[in-house]
Steps between C-alpha positions, in 0.01 A plus 500: 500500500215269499351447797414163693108448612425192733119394461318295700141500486276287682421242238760394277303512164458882612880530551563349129261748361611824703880402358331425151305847502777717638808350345391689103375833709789569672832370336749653715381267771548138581220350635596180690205292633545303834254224529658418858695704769802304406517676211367814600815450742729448237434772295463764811886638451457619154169631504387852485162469554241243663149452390287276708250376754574636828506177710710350251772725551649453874780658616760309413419521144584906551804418708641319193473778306794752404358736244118515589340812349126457535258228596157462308278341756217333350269540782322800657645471853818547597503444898779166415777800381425746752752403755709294300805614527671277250339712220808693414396872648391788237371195267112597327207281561232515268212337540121392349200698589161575356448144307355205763186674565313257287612217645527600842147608478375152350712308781333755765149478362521113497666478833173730626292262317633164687500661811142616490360199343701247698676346183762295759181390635335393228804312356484305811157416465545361139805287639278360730168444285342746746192704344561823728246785363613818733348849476762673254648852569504745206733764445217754392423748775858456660734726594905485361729670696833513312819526728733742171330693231787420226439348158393204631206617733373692190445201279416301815207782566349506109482115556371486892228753366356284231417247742298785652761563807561829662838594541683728785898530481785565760768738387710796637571543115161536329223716566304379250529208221199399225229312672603474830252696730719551812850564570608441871876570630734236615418653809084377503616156360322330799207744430514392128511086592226557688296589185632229334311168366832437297824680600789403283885612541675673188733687684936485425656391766704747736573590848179656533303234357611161652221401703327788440181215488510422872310352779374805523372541156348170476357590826297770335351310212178309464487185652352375128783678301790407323836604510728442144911574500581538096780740585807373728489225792645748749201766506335211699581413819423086471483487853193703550332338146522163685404615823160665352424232259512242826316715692209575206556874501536495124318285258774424304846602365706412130884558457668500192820671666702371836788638725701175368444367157431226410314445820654216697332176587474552798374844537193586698308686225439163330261359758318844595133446462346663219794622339562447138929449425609684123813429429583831362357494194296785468704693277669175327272459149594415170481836354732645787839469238328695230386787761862536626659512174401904404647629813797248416509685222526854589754483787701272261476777244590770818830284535604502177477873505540619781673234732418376831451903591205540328313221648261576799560263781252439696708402815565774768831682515762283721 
């Protein structure tokens, strides 16, 4: 029986060519592109499988559903399906790991770069025809302090040490990892930030890590550091990032993740001083399509084998 695959990537030239790539690999499936949730919604009862961006897929997308067998997220969290309990119970979630590294290390390195040299600054000089020479800060000599050793922390840290940085990490998982020279527990995180020139967030998102960056944390760090979220708006508490940037305790902040996306108008974080606003495209590049596609690949392979049984979800029993 051939089976019925929704897609719906983020862009929809990437949608076209995932159903264009997939569609001669794997003939016993229908791959059905939805360029909208309309028709995402439309095709929902006769679909086995869904493959696409987490935010893009709400709940009442999986409520529609009457078959369901697997969802392919295309992103590496999955905090949206963790209490969502329209996803049919039992169902896999696979997801994307191990590929944004290089991007999410450019976006971090050039986020460290604008907030040490004052690039909102000097973008504000040039609108005004202000000459505005400042004494520049260099990221040489500095100390990284990575919040999560994963994939991404590694090629962050070969990139962070080029520039001459020296890099300490925060895990309860890792002992050790290539090129970072100290490993503090979750436990010493305010011991860590107060190391830190830089400290930037790459943490999932879970109980134990919402707010785990709190008044208490930014307390501890330099009064000429930098705090960077690249991992999920939650591990911040917003509250305390406002309150120290208004009071000067920290020389700066950059967020390319928030608890509500897209970040309303009217939200608070867009008039802190000396905070630079991302809007959550650290991870979004134009070779992101091409680095999902292999793992695409194999767990659409493990379906056609195996079924839905032999995929490893990486949601928690329910």
């Amino acid at each position: 029986m051939t089976k019925t695959i929704i897609v719906r990537h983020e862009r929809p030239e990437w949608t076209r060519d995932y159903v264009e790539r997939l569609t001669p690999m794997f003939p016993g499936m229908a791959f059905k592109p939805a360029y909208t949730l309309d028709e995402a919604m439309a095709l929902a009862p006769a679909a086995e499988a869904i493959m696409g961006i987490g935010p893009q897929l709400p709940p009442a997308l999986f409520a529609a559903t009457t078959r369901l067998e697997w969802v392919q997220t295309l992103t590496t969290g999955i905090d949206n399906f963790l209490h969502m309990k329209e996803l049919p119970e039992g169902v896999p979630v696979t997801n994307i790991v191990g590929v944004q590294g290089p991007q999410m290390s450019e976006a971090t390195m050039a986020l460290m770069l604008a907030l040490a040299r004052d690039l909102p600054g000097v973008l504000r000089a040039q609108a005004e025809a202000r000459w505005d020479r400042r004494m520049q800060i260099a990221l040489h000599g500095k100390t990284l302090c990575l919040l999560g050793l994963g994939s991404i922390a590694e090629t962050l840290t070969v990139y962070a040490r080029t520039f001459g940085m020296r890099v300490i990490g925060v895990s309860d998982g890792r002992r050790e990892a290539p090129g970072v020279e100290r490993i503090y527990p979750r436990a010493a995180l305010v011991e860590a930030a107060g190391e830190a020139d830089f400290l930037v967030v790459l943490v999932p998102l879970t109980p134990e890590t919402r707010h785990i960056v709190d008044a208490r944390v930014l307390a501890a760090m330099k009064p000429g550091g930098f705090l960077l979220n690249m991992a999920r708006g939650g591990c911040v508490d917003p509250t305390a990032l406002i309150e120290a940037l208004e009071a000067g305790r920290i020389a700066g902040a950059a967020l390319d993740v928030f608890e509500r996306t897209p970040l309303p108008p009217d939200d608070p974080l867009w008039t802190a001083p000396n905070l630079i606003i991302s809007p959550h495209v650290g991870g979004y590049a134009d070779i992101y399509a091409d680095q999902c596609l292999p793992t695409v690949i194999e767990n659409l392979k493990i379906y056609a084998e195996q079924g839905p049984g032999g995929l490893r979800s990486v949601l928690p029993a329910r």
